[in-house]
C-alpha positions, -999 to 999 in steps of 0.1 A, spaced: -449 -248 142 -415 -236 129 -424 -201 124 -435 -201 156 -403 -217 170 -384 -192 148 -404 -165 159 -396 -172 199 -358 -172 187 -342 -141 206 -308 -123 190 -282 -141 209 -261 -117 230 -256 -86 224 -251 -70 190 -245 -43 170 -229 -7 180 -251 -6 212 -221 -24 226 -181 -20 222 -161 -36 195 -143 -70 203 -109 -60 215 -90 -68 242 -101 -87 275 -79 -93 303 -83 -125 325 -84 -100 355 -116 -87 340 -132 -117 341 -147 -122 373 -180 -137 362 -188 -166 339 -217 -155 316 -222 -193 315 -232 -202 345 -230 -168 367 -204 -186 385 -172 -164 395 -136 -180 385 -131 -186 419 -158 -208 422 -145 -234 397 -156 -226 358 -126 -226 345 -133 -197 313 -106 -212 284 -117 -247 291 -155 -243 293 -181 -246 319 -190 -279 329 -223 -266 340 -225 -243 308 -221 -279 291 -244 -298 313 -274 -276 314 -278 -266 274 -318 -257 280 -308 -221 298 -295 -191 282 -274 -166 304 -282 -133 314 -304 -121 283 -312 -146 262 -337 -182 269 -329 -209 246 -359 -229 237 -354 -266 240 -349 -279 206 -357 -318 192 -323 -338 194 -307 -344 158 -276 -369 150 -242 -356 153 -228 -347 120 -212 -311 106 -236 -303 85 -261 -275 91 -295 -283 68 -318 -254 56 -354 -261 54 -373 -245 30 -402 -236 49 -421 -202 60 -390 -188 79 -353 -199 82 -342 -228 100 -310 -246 104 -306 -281 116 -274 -307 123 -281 -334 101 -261 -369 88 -276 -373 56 -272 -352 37 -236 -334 41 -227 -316 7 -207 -325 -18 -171 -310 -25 -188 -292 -60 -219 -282 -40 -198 -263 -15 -174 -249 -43 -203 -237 -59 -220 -218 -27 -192 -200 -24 -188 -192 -54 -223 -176 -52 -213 -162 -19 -186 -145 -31 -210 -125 -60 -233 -112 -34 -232 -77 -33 -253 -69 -3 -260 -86 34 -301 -93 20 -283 -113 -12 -262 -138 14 -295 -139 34 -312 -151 0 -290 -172 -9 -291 -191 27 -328 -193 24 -326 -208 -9 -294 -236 1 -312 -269 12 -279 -285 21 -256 -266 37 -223 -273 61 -208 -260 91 -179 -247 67 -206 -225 46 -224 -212 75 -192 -197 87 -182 -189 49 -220 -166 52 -208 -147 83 -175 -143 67 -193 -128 37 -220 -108 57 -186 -92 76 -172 -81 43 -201 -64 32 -210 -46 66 -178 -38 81 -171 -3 86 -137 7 104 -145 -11 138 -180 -16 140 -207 -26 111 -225 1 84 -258 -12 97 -257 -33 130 -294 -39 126 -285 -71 100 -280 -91 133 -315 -94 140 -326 -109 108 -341 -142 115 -319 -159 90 -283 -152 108 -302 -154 143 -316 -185 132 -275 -195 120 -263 -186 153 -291 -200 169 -279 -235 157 -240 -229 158 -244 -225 192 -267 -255 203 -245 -278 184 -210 -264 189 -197 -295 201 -207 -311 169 -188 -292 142 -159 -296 122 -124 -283 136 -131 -261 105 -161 -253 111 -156 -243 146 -123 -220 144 -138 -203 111 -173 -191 124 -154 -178 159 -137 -159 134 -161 -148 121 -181 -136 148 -155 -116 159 -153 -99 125 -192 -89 130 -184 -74 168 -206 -97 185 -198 -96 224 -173 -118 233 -192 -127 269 -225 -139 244 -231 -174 255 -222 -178 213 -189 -167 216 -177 -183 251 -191 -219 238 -170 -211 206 -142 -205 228 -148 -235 246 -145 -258 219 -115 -241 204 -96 -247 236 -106 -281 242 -96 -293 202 -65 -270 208 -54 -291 239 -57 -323 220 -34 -309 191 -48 -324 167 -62 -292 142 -41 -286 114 -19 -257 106 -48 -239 87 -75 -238 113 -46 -228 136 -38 -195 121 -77 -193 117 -79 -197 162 -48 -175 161 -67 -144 145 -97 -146 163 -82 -148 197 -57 -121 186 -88 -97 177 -105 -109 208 -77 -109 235 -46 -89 220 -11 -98 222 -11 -111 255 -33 -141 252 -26 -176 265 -45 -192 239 -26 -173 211 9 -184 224 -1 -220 229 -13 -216 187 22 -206 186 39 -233 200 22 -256 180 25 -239 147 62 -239 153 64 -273 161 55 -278 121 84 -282 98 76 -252 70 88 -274 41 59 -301 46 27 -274 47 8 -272 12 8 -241 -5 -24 -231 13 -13 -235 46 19 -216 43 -2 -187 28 -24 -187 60 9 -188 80 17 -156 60 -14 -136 68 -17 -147 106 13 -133 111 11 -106 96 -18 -91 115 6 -82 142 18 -113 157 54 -114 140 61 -78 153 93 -66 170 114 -90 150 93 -125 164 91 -155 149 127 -151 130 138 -186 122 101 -194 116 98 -171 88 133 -174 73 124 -212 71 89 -202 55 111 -179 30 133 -210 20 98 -229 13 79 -203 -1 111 -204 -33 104 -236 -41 64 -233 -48 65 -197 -64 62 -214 -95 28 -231 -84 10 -197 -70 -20 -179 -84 -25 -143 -87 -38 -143 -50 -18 -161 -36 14 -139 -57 -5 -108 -42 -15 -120 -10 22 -130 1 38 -99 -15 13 -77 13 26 -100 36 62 -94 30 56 -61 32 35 -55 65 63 -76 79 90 -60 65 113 -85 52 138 -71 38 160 -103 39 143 -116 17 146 -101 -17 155 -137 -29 118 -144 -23 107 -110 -35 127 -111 -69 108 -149 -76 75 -133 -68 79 -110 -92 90 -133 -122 62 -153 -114 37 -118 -113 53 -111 -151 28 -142 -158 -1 -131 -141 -1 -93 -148 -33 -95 -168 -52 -116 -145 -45 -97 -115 -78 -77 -98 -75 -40 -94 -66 -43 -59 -40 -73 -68 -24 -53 -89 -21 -26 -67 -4 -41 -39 19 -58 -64 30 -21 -71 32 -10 -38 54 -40 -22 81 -41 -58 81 0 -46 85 -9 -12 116 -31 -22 128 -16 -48 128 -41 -76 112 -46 -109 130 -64 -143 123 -54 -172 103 -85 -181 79 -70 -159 76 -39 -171 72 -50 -209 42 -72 -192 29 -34 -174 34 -20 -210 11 -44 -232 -11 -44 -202 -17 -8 -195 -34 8 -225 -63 -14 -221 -66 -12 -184 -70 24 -184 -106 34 -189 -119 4 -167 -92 -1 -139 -100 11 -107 -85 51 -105 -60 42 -72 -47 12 -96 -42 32 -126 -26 63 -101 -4 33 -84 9 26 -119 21 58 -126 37 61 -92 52 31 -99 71 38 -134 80 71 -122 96 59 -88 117 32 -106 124 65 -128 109 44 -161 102 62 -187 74 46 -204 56 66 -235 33 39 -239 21 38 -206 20 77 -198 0 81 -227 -23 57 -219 -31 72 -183 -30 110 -198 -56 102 -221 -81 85 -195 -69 117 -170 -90 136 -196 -118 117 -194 -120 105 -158 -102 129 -139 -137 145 -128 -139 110 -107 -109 110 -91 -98 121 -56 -75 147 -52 -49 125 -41 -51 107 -74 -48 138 -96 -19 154 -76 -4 115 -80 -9 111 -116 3 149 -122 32 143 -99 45 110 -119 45 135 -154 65 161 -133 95 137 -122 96 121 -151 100 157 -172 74 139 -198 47 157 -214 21 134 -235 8 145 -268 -24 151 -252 -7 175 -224 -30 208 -233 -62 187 -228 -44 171 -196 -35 202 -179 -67 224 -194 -80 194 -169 -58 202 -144 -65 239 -137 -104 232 -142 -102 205 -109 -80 236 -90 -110 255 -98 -137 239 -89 -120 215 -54 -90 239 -49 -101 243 -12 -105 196 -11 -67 196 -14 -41 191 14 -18 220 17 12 195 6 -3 177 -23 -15 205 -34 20 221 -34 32 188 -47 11 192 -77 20 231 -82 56 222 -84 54 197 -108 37 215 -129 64 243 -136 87 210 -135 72 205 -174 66 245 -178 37 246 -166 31 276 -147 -1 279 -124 3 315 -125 -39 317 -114 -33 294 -80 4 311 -67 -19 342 -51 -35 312 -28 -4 291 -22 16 324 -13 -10 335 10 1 338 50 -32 311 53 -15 288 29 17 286 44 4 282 83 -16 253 68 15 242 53 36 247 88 7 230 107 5 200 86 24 162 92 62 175 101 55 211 96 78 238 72 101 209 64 137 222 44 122 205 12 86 221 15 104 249 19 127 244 -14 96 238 -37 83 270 -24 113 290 -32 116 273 -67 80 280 -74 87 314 -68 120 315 -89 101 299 -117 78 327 -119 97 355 -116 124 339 -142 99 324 -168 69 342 -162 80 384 -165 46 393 -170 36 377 -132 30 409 -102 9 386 -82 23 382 -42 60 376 -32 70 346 -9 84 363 22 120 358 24 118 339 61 107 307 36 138 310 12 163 286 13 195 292 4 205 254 -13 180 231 -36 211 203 -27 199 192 8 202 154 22 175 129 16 150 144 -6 166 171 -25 158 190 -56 191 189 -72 209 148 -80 240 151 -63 266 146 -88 282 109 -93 313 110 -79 333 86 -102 322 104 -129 334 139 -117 363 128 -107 372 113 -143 357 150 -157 376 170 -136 411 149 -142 405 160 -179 395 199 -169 430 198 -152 452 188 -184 427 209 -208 431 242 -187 466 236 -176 456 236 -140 432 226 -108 430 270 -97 411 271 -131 377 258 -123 356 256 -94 336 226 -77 303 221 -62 300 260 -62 267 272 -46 252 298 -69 231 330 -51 204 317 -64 204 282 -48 215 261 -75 251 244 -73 273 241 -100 291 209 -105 321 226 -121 325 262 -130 346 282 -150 350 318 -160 361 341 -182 371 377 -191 354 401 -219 384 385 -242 376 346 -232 406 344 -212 397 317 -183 403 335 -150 408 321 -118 379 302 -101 392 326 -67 383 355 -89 356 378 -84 364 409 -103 364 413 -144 338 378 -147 325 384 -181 310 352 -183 304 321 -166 304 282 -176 279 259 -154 289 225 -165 266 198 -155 283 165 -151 251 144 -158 255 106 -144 228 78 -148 212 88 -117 197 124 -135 182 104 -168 154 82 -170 162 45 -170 152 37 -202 160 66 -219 180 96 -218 159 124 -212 165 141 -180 145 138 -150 122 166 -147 142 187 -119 174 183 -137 158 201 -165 141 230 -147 176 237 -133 195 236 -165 168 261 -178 170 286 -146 207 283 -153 201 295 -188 179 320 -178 201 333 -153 229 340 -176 251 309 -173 264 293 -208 256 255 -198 276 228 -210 259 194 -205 284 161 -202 261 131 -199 273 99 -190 269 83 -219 288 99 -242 318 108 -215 319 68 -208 328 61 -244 360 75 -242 390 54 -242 421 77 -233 433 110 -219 437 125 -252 403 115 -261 389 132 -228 404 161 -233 396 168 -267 358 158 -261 360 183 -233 376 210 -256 346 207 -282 325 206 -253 334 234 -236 350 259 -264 336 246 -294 347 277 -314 384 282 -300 415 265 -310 433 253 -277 470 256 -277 498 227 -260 514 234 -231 
């Protein structure tokens, strides 16, 4: 008898891709009530439910019949018999145990495909309104594909019609939980939002919201399924609101703050909303960093970051201390937005990179590839200079680069070429390199393929075999077609990819870049390939130049060389070593570039140069200057005048004797 009841069971509403994706619905556009087939005017009131809807439970609207079912005893429990097909049942018997529902979804949460969470439902005797909504949740993860599901077929199994089936008969008999979480749910598997399912979901939710009595949780919960159902502009969603900020922040548990977090930061907060309420949230969220898991660490960081709160580094800065603990637990994709939101506010401490550094080596060769690529962005945009960890990812490059997407490789490649670091393994790495730009040259985007080219020759690395392709008239329309278009600093790495060829590769004929894509400066605003020099730090330098050479005419500043480079200071001299004028152009036997090197041009940790403060000090070289490099470092630890000037003597002309004057 109850495979043939199962077997009359129709798929409630209407599923799958045949029909739009759950998105926003006017009130205007609601002139009929799938209910009843009574119009608005005529009395059903849609966000409070249909009185007739509620009265008459034997009809199905529109396309579906529901078969009159035995009457059960109100509980919120939802029992699975195990018979020759699925059925679920409200029972009061039998309501599962805090451990048994710990443990489902724990099981849940190791399915790997939509026929595993319909096993598992078959084989739960037990099971709540809670872990029925917990299933759909699960089946949504594993089908959801952009806005609509991989296979929409999985909606007419007869174990999730069978689920739905039962949600909707006994609707008004489930937990506020239970209720708020499967509407959720349904709108995360696209069912129509007119099904008899959904509106009686609906109903419910706005008849427990009216009585005020859900807790903050299951508000956020109502809040994102009428968000994905309505938009912005629903009523339902601002009365959520309201009551939400009604709360006082500082008495929500740890849970319920998180779920504040992530409601509103699926687009609710935007525009600058909800200040004071999430300024109060930040003053609570300090005092229970201390208590949060990796998850939760993770979870709020994402937040922060979607909403953009930059006011509260406080926050941020305790978030990270607390991640230093966590570091090895994290997942891969944990991990990764961990990187991406300290990137996105520019913080780290050192306790967390020692953490990154033990960590790192044996994350390498398991680790998802984006986390591993996200590590190296994130040591070389905090300019960290870390052998142990560029090692680590150089040698599993070699090995696993073949998997990677060409995002990854230009990213991993890219970190190396900032950082001017080259791992003992680099032959293997870039032997790597040009086989990948063999075989997927035409898989890269025009830019991250550039980006890759140029920091190659950043650690003399020349990709004399590609530059025929990149200089091509092809190339560069891709190049002008793509994001932005010919950008000034697109256009600087193509002129300094050229330069680098012609000046340390004489043996390269290949094709010329045209002279309409030169640019005449590598020092441009924003993103530049030249630091601009600290200006404390020049100004102590050139205070000394003045008494060491007698006068200010002696030198030059900031001078912009022919060949795009500029000069911090620059002096020069005769045939004899006399030092000319900096106005004169005539009888230059030789020129000084001196390159007043502040913190800003040296890794972090160390002090090697970044890697485009090194190809320029080479090109200088190469181009006949006699550099004279005055790092921080050494310049700082000068106590007086005299000191200064005699540093800068040795510096400058280490092999004359300077006389007083």
């Amino acid at each position: 008898m109850a495979l043939k009841l199962i077997k009359r069971l129709p798929v409630l509403g209407k599923f799958g891709c045949r029909y739009p994706p759950v998105g926003p619905i006017s009130r205007a556009a609601r002139p009929l009530c799938v209910a009843c087939l009574y119009t608005s005017a005529g009395g059903c009131v849609w966000t409070q439910g249909c009185w007739k809807f509620q009265q008459d439970c034997g009809r199905r609207s529109l396309t579906t019949t529901i078969i009159k079912e035995p009457f059960f005893v109100a509980s919120s429990s939802v029992g699975l018999h195990r018979d020759s097909g699925p059925r679920f049942r409200l029972t009061q018997l039998h309501r599962p145990t805090d451990a048994e529902e710990e443990a489902f979804q724990q099981r849940l949460g190791t399915c790997s495909s939509t026929r595993q969470v319909f096993s598992l439902l078959r084989s739960v005797e037990i099971m709540s309104d809670t872990m029925a909504a917990a299933a759909l949740h699960r089946i949504a993860d594993l089908e959801q594909d952009g806005n609509s599901l991989k296979d929409p077929s999985v909606l007419e199994n007869d174990t999730i019609r069978a689920l739905c089936f039962q949600l909707e008969q006994d609707s008004r008999r489930l937990t506020d939980a239970g209720v708020v979480s499967a509407l959720l749910a349904c709108t995360r598997l696209f069912l129509d939002p007119w099904s008899t399912l959904m509106v009686r979901l609906v109903s419910e939710s706005q008849e427990r919201l009216d009585r005020g009595e859900m807790k903050v949780g299951q508000l956020c919960t109502l809040g994102q399924a009428m968000w994905a159902m309505e938009g912005p502009g629903c009523v339902m969603l601002e009365q959520v609101m309201e009551q939400i900020q009604k709360e006082k922040p500082a008495q929500w548990s740890l849970a319920d703050l998180l779920a504040v977090y992530r409601f509103l930061q699926g687009g609710v907060a935007e525009d600058g909303k909800y200040r004071d309420l999430l300024n109060a949230m930040h003053t609570h969220a300090m005092t229970v960093t201390s208590r949060m898991d990796p998850g939760s660490v993770s979870g709020l960081l994402r937040a922060l970051v979607t909403l953009n709160q930059t006011q509260a580094m406080p926050l941020v800065i305790n978030l990270c201390k607390q991640a230093v603990r966590h570091v090895p637990h994290f997942t891969d994709e944990e991990l990764t937005v961990v990187l991406d939101a300290l990137m996105h506010f520019g913080h780290s401490d050192h306790y967390f990179v020692e953490a990154m550094e033990r960590y790192v080596p044996s994350m390498v060769f398991s680790s998802n590839p984006e986390t591993v690529t996200k590590v190296g962005q994130f040591f070389s945009w905090r300019n960290i200079l870390s052998p142990i960890v560029f090692d680590a990812i150089a040698e599993s490059f070699v090995y696993r680069a073949d998997d990677y997407s060409t995002s990854q490789v230009a990213r991993q490649i890219r970190a190396l070429g900032k950082l001017g670091y080259l791992s003992p393994n680099a032959g293997d790495v870039f032997r790597k390199v040009e086989k990948i730009l063999h075989s997927r040259f035409s898989h890269f985007q025009p830019r991250m393929l550039l980006n890759l080219l140029h920091s190659c020759i950043l650690v003399e690395r020349f990709p004399v075999n590609f530059v025929s392709k990149v200089f091509s008239s092809y190339f560069l329309q891709q190049l002008q077609d793509q994001g932005t278009g010919m950008d000034r600093f697109v256009l600087a790495q193509l002129t300094q990819l050229y330069m680098t060829l012609k000046l340390e590769c004489p043996f390269y004929e290949g094709p010329r870049l045209l002279p309409k894509y030169h640019v005449k400066s590598f020092l441009t605003p924003g993103r530049s390939l030249e630091t601009p020099v600290d200006t404390q730090l020049y100004n102590a330098v050139k205070t000394g130049l003045v008494y060491l050479l007698g006068a200010r005419s002696y030198f030059g500043s900031k001078v912009l060389t022919p060949y795009c480079y500029t000069l911090d200071v620059e002096i020069k001299l005769d045939e004899e070593g006399y030092v000319l004028p900096a106005s004169q152009s005539d009888d230059v036997y030789k020129r000084i570039a001196i390159c007043i090197d502040g913190q800003t041009r040296f890794t972090k940790n160390k002090r090697q140069l970044l890697g485009k403060e090194a190809i320029k000090q080479r090109h200088l070289r190469l181009l006949g200057y006699e550099v004279v490099q005055i790092p921080y470092y050494e310049f700082e630890a000068l106590s007086n005048k005299s000191r200064i000037v005699d540093y800068l003597h040795q510096k400058i002309f280490p092999h004359t004797y300077r006389l007083s004057w």
